[in-house]
C-alpha positions in Angstrom: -33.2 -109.6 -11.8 -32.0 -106.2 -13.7 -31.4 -106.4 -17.6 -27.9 -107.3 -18.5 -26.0 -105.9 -21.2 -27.9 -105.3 -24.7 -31.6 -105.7 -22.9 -31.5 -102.8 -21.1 -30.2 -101.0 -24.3 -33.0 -102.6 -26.1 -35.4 -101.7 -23.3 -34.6 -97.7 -23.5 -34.7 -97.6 -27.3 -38.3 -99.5 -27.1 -39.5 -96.8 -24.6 -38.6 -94.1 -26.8 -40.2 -95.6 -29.9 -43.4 -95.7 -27.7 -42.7 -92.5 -26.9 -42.7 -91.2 -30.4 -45.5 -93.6 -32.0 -47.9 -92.1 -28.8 -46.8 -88.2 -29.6 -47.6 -88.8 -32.9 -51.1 -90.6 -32.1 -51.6 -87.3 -30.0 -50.4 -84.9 -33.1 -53.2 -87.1 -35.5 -55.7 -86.9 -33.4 -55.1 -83.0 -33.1 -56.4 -83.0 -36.6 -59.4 -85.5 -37.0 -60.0 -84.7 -40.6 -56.8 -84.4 -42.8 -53.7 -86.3 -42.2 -50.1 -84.9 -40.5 -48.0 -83.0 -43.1 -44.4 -84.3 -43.3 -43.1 -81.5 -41.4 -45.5 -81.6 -39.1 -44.2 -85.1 -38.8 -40.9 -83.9 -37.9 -42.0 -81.5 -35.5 -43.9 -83.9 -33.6 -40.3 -86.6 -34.1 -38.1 -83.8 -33.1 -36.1 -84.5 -36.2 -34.3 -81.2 -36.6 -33.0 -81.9 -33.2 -31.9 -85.2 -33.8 -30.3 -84.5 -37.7 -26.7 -82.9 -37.6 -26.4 -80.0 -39.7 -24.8 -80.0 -42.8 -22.5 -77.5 -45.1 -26.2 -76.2 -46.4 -27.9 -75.5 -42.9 -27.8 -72.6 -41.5 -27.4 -72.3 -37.5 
């Protein structure tokens, strides 16, 4: 029986967490001995692409 309604939204915005939480396990373990900088962070996130740009940004 396919999702209905809200589960398969639920479903696709569980995937991507996965998604994100196993780049980010592959980022960390990049660099065994020192932890991920914030921007590397939000390299490995995508966050620039996902953040509309403001009055300040340039682009």
């Amino acid at each position: 029986m396919a999702p209905v309604g809200g589960t398969a939204v639920q479903d696709r915005v569980a995937l991507a967490e996965i998604e994100l939480c196993g780049e980010l396990i592959i980022a960390a373990s990049a660099v065994p001995d020192e932890r991920l900088s914030v921007d590397r962070i939000d390299e490995v996130l995508r966050l620039a692409e996902a953040l509309p740009e403001g009055p300040d940004d340039e682009g």
